[in-house]
N, C-alpha and C positions, 0 to 999 in steps of 0.2 A: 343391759342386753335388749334388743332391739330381736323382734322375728318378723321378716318379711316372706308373706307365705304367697305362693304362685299355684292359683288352681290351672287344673287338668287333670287327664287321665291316662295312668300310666302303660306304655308298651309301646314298641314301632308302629303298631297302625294307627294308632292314635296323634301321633308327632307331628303331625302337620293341620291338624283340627284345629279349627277359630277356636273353639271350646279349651284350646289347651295353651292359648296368648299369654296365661299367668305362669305356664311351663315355663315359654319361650322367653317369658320378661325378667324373670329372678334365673335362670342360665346365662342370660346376658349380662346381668347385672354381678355374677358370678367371675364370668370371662374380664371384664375390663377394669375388674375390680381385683382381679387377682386374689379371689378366696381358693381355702384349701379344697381336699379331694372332697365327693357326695359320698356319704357315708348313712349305710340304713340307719336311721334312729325314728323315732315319734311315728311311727308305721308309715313312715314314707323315707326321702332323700333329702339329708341337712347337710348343707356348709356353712361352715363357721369363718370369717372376719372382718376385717375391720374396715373403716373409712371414715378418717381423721378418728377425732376421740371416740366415734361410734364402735363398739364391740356388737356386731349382727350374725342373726343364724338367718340363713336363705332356707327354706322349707318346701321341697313338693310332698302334699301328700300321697301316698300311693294306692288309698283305700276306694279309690274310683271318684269323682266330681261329686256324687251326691250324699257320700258319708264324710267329703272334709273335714267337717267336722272335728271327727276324732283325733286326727293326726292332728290337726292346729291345737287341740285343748290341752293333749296331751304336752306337747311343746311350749305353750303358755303356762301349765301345771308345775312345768319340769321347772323352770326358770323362774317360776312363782312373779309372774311380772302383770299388771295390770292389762288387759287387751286396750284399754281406754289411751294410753299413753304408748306400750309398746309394739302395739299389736299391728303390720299395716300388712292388707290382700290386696295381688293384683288379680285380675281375672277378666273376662270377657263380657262386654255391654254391647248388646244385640240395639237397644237403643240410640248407640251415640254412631256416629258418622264412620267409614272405617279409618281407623287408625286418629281417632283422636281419643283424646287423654282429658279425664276429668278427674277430680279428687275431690272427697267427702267423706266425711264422720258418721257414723250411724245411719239409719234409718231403714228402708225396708228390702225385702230379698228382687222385690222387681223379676219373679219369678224364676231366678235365679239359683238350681237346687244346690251349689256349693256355698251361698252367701246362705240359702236358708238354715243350711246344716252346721254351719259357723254358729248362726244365730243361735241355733237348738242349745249348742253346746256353751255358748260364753255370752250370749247376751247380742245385742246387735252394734254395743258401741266400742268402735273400731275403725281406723281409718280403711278407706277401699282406693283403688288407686281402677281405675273403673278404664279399660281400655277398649277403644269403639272394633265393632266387626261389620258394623252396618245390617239393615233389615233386610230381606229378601222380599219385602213389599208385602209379601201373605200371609196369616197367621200358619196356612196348609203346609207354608214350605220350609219354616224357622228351625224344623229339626234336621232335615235337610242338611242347610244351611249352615248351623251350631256344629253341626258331627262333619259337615264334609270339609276337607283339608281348603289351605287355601289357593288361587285359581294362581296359574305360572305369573298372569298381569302383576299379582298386588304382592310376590316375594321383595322386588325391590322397595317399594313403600314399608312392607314388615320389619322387612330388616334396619332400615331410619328408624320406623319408630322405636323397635327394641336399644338400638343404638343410642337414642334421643334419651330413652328413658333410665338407663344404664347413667348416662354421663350428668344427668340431671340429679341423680340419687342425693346429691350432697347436700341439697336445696330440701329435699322433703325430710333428711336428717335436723335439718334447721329448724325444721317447720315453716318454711316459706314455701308452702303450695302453690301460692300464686304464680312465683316466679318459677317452681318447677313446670307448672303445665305451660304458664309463657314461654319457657324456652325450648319444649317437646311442640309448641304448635309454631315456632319462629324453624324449629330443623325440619317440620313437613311442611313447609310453605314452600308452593311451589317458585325454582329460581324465576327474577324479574328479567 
C-alpha cells in the first residue's frame, strides 16, 4: 500500500488557494486514475486504488494545513507501512517557479507548516513531491499570496500541471523521479 497525501485546507473557500495545489494534485490524480468514492477516514478524505500493481490510498487531510500531521500518521499507522518507502506529499513550494515540479526525500519544513507537522508526527523521511506557486517577491506579501486563490491568468497552466502530474504518476510508482519531473516540465514547456 502506497499513501499519497495532498496538503490543503478543507471547505469551498479555500478550493482555489496555492496553499491547497496538493488538494488539487491527489483530486486529479484521483480523476484520471479512475479511483473509488472520497470516503471520511484518517480525519480527512481517502480514496482507495490502484495503478498497475500499485494498490494506493489518495489522502486529504481535513484537520487544516497546519495539523496534517495527524491525518497522515494516522493513515501511515493504519496501514502500518514505513513513510520512508511508502509515504509520498504533494503540497505547495512558495520557492520554486510557478508550476514547476520538483521531487525529494527528506530534509527540512522550508517553513512549510503542513511538512512541519508531518515531520512532528513521522519523522521527515518521506518523499515530497514539491509543487512551485512562485514568490510574490516580498517576505510582507507571502501570506497573501499562500492564502489567496489563484489569478484567472495561471487556471490554464494549473490545470497542465495537475494534468502533467496525474499522467506521470506511474513513473514515480517506479521510482523514476527523474523521468517523472522530465515529463511534468516537457507538458509546461511552452509550444515551439
Amino acid at each position: 500500500m502506497k499513501i499519497f497525501a495532498g496538503l490543503g485546507n478543507p471547505g469551498a473557500s479555500y478550493a482555489l488557494h496555492r496553499h491547497n495545489i496538493g488538494f488539487m494534485a491527489v483530486d486529479a490524480i484521483a480523476a484520471a486514475h479512475g479511483f473509488g468514492p472520497w470516503k471520511s477516514r484518517f480525519l480527512g478524505l481517502a480514496s482507495e486504488g490502484r495503478i498497475g500493481d500499485h494498490k494506493l490510498v489518495l489522502l486529504k487531510p481535513a484537520t487544516f494545513m497546519n495539523d496534517s500531521g495527524r491525518s497522515v500518521a494516522d493513515a501511515v499507522r493504519f496501514f502500518k507501512v514505513e513513510p520512508a518507502e511508502a509515504l509520498t506529499v504533494f503540497y505547495d513550494e512558495l520557492d520554486l517557479d510557478a508550476f514547476r515540479v520538483k521531487v525529494k526525500h527528506g530534509g527540512g519544513a522550508a517553513g512549510h507548516n503542513g511538512i512541519r507537522s508531518i515531520d512532528a508526527h513521522l519523522g521527515p523521511e518521506f518523499r515530497r513531491v514539491r509543487i512551485g506557486i512562485g514568490h510574490p517577491g516580498h517576505k510582507d506579501r507571502v501570506t497573501g499570496h499562500v492564502l489567496g486563490n489563484f489569478a484567472k491568468a495561471e487556471m490554464e497552466p494549473l490545470a497542465h500541471v495537475l494534468v502533467a502530474v496525474a499522467a506521470g504518476l506511474p513513473w514515480l510508482l517506479a521510482g523514476d523521479e527523474a523521468r517523472f519531473m522530465n515529463d511534468v516540465a516537457v507538458a509546461m514547456a511552452p509550444p515551439r
